[in-house]
C-alpha positions in Angstrom: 151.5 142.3 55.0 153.8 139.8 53.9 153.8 138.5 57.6 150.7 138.1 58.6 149.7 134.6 57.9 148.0 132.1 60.4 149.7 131.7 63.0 150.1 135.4 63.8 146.2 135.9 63.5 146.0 133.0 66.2 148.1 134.6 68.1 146.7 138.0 67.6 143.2 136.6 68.2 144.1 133.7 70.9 141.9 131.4 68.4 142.3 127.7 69.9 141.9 124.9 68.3 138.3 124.3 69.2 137.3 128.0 68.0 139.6 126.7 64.7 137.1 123.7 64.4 134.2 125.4 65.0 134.9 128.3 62.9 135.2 125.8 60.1 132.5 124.5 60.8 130.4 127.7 61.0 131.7 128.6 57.6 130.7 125.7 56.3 127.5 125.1 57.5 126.7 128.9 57.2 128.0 129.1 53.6 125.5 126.1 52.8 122.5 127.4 54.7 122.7 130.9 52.4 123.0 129.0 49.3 119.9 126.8 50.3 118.3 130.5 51.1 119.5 132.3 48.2 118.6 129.3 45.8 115.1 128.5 47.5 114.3 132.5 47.0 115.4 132.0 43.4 112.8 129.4 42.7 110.2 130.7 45.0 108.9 133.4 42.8 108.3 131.5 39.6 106.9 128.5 41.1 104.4 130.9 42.6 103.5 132.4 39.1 103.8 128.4 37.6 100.9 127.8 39.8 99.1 131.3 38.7 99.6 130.3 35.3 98.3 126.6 35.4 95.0 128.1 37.2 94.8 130.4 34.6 95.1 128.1 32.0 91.6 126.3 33.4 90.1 129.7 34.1 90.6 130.8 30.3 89.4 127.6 28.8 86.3 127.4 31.0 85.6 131.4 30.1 86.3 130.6 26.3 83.6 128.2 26.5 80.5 130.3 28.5 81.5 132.9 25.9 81.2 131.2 22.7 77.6 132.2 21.8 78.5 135.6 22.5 81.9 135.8 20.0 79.4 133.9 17.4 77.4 137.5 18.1 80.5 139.6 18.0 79.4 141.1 21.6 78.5 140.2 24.6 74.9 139.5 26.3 73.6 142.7 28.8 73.2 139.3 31.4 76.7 138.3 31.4 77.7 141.6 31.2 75.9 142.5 34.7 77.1 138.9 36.3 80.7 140.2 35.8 79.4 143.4 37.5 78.2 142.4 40.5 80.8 139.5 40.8 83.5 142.3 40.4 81.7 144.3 43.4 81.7 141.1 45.6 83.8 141.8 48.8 85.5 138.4 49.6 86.0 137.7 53.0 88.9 135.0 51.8 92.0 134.5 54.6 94.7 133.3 52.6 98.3 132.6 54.3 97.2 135.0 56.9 96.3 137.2 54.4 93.3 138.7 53.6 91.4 138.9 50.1 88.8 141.3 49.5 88.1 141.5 45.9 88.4 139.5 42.8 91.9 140.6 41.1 91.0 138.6 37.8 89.9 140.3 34.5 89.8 138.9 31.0 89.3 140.2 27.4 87.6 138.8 24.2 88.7 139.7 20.9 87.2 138.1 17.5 88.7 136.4 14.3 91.0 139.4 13.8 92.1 140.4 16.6 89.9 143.0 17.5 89.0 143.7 21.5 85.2 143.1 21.7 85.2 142.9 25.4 87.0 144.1 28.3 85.7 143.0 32.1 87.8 146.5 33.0 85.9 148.5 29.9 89.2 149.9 28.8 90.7 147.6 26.3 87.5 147.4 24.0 87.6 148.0 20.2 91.9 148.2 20.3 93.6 145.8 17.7 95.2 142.9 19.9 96.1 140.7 16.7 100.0 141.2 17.6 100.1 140.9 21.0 101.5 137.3 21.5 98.6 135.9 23.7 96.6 136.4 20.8 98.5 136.0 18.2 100.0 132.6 19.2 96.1 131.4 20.0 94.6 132.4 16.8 97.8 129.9 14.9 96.1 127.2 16.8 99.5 127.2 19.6 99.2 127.9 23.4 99.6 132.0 23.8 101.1 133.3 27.2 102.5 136.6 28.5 104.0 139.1 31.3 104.1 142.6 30.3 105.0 145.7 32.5 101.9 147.8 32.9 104.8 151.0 34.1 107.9 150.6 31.7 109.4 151.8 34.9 108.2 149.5 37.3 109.1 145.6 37.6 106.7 144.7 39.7 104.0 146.6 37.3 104.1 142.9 35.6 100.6 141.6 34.8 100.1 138.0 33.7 98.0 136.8 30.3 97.0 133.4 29.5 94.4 132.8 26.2 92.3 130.0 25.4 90.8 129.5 21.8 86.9 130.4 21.5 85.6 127.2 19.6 82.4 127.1 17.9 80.8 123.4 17.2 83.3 122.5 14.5 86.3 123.1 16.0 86.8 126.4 14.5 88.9 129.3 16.6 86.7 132.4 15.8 88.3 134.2 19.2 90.8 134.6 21.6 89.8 135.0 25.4 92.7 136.0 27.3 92.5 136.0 31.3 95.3 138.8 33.3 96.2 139.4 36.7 98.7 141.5 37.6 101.7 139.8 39.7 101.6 142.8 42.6 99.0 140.5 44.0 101.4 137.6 44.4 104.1 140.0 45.9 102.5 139.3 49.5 102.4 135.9 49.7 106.4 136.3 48.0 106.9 138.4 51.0 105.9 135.8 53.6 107.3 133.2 51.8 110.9 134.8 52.0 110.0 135.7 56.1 109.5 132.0 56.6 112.4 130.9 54.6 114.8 133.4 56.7 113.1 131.9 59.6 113.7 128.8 59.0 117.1 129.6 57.8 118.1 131.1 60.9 116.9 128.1 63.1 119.1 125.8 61.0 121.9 128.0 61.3 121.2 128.2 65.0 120.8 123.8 65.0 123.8 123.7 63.5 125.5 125.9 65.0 125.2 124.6 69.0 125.8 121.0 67.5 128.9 122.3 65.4 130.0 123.7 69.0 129.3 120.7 70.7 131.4 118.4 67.7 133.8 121.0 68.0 134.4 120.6 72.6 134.0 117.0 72.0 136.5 116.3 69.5 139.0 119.4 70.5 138.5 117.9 74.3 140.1 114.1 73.2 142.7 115.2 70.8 143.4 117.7 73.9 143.7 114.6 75.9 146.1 112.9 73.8 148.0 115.8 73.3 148.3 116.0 77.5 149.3 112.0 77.8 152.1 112.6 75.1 153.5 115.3 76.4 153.0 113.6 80.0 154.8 110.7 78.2 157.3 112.8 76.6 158.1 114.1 80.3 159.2 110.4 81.3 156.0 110.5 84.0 153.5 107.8 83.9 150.5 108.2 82.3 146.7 106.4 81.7 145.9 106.0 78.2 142.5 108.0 78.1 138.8 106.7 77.2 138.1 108.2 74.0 134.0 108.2 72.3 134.3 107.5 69.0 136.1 103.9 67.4 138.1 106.1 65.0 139.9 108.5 67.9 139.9 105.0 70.4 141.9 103.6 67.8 144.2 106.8 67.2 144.6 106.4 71.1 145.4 102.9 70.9 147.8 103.3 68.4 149.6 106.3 70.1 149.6 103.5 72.6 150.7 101.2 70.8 153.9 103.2 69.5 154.6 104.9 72.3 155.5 100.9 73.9 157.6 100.0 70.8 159.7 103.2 70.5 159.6 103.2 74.5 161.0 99.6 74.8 163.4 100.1 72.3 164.5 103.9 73.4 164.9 102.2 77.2 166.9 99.3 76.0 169.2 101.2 73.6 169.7 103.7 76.2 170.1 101.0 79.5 172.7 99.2 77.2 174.7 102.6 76.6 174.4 103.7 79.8 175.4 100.3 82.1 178.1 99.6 79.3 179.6 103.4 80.4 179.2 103.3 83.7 181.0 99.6 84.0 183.6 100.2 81.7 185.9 102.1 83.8 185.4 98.9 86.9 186.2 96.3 84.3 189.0 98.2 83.2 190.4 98.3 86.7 189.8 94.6 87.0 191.8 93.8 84.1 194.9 96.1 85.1 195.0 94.6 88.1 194.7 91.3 87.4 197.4 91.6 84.7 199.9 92.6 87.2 199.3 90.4 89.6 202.0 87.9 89.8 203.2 84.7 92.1 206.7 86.5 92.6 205.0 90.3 93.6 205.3 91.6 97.4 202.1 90.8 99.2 201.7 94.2 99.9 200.9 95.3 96.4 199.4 91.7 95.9 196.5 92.5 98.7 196.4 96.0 97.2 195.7 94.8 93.5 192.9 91.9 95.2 191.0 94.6 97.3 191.2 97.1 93.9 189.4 93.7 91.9 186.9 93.3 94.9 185.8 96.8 95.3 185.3 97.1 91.2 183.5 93.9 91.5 181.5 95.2 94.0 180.6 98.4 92.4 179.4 97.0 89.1 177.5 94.5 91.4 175.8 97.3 93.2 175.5 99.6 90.0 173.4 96.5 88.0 171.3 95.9 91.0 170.4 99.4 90.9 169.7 99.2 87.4 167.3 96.9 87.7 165.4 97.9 90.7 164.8 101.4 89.0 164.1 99.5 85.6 161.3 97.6 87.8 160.0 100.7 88.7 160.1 102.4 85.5 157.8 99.6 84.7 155.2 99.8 87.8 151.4 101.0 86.8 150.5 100.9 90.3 151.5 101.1 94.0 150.5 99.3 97.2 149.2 102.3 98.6 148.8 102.6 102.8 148.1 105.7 105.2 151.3 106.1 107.2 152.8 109.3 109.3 155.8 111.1 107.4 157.2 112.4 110.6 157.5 109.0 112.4 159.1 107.8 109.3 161.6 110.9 109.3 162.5 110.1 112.7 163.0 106.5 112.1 165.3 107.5 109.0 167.3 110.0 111.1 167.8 107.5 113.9 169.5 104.9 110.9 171.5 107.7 109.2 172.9 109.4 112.6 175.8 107.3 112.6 176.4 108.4 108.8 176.6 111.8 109.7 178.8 111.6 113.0 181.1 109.7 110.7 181.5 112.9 108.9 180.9 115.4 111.5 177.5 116.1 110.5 173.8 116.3 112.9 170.3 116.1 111.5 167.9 118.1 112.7 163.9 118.0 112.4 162.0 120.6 112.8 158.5 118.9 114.3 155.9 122.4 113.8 153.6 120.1 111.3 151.6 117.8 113.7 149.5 116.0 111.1 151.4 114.3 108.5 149.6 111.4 107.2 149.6 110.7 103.9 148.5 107.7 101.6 151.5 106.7 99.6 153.7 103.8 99.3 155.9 103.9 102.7 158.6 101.8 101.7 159.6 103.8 97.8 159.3 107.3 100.2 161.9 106.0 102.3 164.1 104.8 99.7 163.4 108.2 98.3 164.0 109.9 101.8 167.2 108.3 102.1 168.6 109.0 99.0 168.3 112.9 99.5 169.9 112.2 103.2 172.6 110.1 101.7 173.1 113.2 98.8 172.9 115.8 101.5 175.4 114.0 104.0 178.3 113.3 100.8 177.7 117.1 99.7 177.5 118.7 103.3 180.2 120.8 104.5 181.6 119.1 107.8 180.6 120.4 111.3 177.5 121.5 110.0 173.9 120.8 110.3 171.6 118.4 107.8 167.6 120.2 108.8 164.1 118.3 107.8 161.1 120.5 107.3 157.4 119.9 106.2 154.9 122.2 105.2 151.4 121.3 104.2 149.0 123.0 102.1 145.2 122.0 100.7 146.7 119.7 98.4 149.9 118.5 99.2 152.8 117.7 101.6 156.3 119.1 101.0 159.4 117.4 102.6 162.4 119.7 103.2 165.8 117.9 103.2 168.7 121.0 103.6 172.3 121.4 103.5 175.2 123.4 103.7 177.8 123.1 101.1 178.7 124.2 97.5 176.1 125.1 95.3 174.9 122.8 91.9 176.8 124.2 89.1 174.4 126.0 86.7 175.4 123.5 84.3 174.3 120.6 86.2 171.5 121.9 87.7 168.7 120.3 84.1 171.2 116.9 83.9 171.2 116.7 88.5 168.3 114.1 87.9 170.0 112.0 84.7 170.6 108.9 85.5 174.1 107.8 85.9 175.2 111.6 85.9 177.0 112.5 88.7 179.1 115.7 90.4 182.4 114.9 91.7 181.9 114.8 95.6 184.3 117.1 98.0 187.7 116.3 99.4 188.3 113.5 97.0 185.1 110.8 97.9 184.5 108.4 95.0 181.4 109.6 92.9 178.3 107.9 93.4 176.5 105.6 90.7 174.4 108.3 89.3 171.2 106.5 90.3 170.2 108.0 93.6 168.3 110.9 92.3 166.9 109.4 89.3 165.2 107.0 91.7 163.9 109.5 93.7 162.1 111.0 90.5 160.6 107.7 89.3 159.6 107.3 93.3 158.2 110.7 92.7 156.4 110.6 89.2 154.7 107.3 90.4 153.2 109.0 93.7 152.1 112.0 91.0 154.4 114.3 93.1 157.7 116.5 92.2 161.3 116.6 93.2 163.5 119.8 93.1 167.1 120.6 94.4 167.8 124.3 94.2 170.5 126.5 95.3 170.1 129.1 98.3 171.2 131.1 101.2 170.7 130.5 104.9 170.5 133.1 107.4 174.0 133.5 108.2 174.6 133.6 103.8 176.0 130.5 103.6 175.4 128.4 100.5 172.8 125.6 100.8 170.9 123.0 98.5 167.7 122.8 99.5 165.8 119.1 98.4 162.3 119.8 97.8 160.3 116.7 97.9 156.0 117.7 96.9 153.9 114.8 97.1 149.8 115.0 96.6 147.7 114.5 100.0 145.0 112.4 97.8 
């Protein structure tokens, strides 16, 4: 029990982070709408009977005074007595709330000076002593007398409601109480339908609330999602497009992602160019400076040519390592290509007619395997042959001699994928997440001088600019030789 926590339950249940904010959200919003319902039920009932009692209260006082003449008598006229009759027998045709009334729920009693039941509209109360029941007793002391007693001790909704007004004769005098009841079954409909249309309307603000917490809930997991996909595009080294965010608070998030990513970016790059070129240079200059400190007027020319043509070539190799360096820094820093439609095979066979010489040097032949007729692609030509021949260059220094350098394409519905493959050894397992680093670089066979480092990592930029993929993987041909295989993927559109 100890273990489950949060994250296991996501995991159990797959919850994503939009289901997390909508699920929030529903809590919230549903927690709310049941208090609303639970309070709203809580005060519907006694308004209802606030609004019973304060027509009551007019109905009493208006009976109190018709009957004054008649408490003055100590009964009541045979002529009132048969209007209450025949009012009682009414049937009402009275739609109220959609529900009907059909008879008149309201009776009243009159009782004199002391207390005493002189007249009951339901001819069951008459002659019983009332004087401590606390409609009547709180009338007679001149203060405003109410109750709700339960007709069934075992019942609560047996309650019946009684409101008194003081009889009055000319002086001011109370010489009665009249006390009007109904019982408050007869509310219990109109409770009913009250609580119906409450859940109703509960439900369709739960329901409101609910499709507009699911669409809060898309739109704001959907640009955090977005961010979260150009960081870790960013975090990737690929190029990215800040995305279009609604909202000023999560455009400003964006822009401030933005923002930091440049800073920590710029200085990240420098810190790491300045590392990197003051490595890769180090061992040149060193060379430089043996050289030059042996070199003397008195030394045999032979050496002294030796020690100038060792100065020239490190020379030349930091020359042609900085210049490197900054062509892939300019690319680094391109946000978009000159784009034209151009055929990959033509430029494959241009590219094997420069590099032929290369590989007759080391007793090497391209082949190109022509099976994809349609190979046009819109892309920037010129980076795609830099690209090209920088896995031909790879393949030719790793190739084992008297051997045969192949070019392949396949095509699918979305891309084109250049094959560039060799025999030779295999990438070491260890070098096979560091092959496209830049400035790392395998020792090449029978003792050639190890390359700048840069190729391939120039080939990747090439690639993450064009939205496309580079991979160099390790195989087996059909005669089980060992072969690298460069796998170049780039996007038809």
């Amino acid at each position: 029990m100890s273990n489950f926590n949060l994250k296991t339950l996501r995991k159990r249940f797959n919850i994503t982070f939009s289901s997390r904010i909508f699920l929030g959200y529903f809590i919230i919003a549903g927690t709310s709408a049941w208090f609303l319902y639970d309070n709203l039920l809580d005060q519907i009932k006694p308004a209802m009977r606030q609004s019973v009692e304060y027509t009551l209260v007019d109905n009493a006082n208006l009976l109190a005074e018709i009957f004054k003449d008649d408490v003055l008598q100590n009964t009541i006229s045979e002529e009132k007595a048969q209007a209450i009759l025949k009012a009682k027998q009414r049937t009402l045709n009275a739609n109220i709330w959609s529900k009907a009334k059909a008879h008149i729920n309201l009776n009243f009693y009159i009782t004199n000076k002391a207390g005493i039941v002189i007249y009951d509209s339901n001819h069951q109360l008459e002659g019983l002593d009332y004087s401590r029941w606390r409609d009547v007793f709180l009338t007679l002391k001149g203060k405003y007398g109410a109750r709700s007693t339960m007709s069934d001790p075992n019942d609560p909704l047996s309650t019946v409601m009684h409101v008194a007004a003081p009889v009055l004769d000319d002086q001011n005098n109370i010489i009665g109480v009249l006390t009007v009841y109904t019982p408050n079954l007869s509310l219990q409909p109109f409770l009913e339908l009250s609580k119906k249309t409450t859940l109703k309307q509960g439900l369709i603000l739960i329901l409101i609330t609910t499709i507009i917490g699911a669409i809060l809930s898309i739109w704001l997991s959907s640009s955090i999602k977005k961010l979260a996909n150009y960081a870790h595009t960013i975090g990737q080294g690929k190029k990215s497009t800040l995305p279009k965010l609604q909202g000023t608070e999560l455009n400003k998030l964006s822009h401030a992602i933005e923002q930091m990513r440049i800073e920590l970016e710029g200085k990240a790059y420098a810190e790491h160019y300045i590392q990197a070129l003051t490595h890769e240079i180090k061992s040149p200059i060193a060379a430089i400076k043996g050289s030059a400190e042996l070199i003397t007027q008195d030394m045999p020319a032979q050496q002294h040519t030796q020690f100038i043509d060792t100065i020239f070539t490190q020379a030349t190799r930091i020359e042609c390592t900085i210049e490197q360096m900054l062509k892939l820094s300019e690319l680094e820093n391109s946000e978009q290509l000159d784009t034209q439609i151009f055929d990959v095979n033509a430029l494959i066979d241009n590219l094997i007619t420069q590099q032929t010489a290369h590989a007759q040097l080391k007793q090497l032949s391209l082949s190109f395997d022509h099976t994809i007729k349609d190979t046009h692609i819109q892309a920037n030509q010129d980076l795609i042959s830099i690209g090209l021949n920088n896995l031909i260059d790879n393949a030719i220094d790793f190739a084992n001699p008297n051997s045969v350098i192949e070019f392949k394409i396949e095509k699918t519905d979305s891309n084109l994928i250049i094959y560039v493959e060799n025999q030779g050894e295999s990438i070491p397992e260890f070098a096979q997440t560091r092959i496209f680093d830049r400035f790392y670089s395998l020792p090449r066979p029978n003792g050639q001088s190890k390359s700048t480092g840069l190729g391939l990592s120039f080939v990747r930029q090439i690639m993450n600019l064009h939205n496309g993929s580079i991979e160099l993987s390790n195989h087996k041909d059909a005669n089980n030789n060992n072969t690298v295989v460069a796998c170049m993927t780039l996007p038809l559109s």
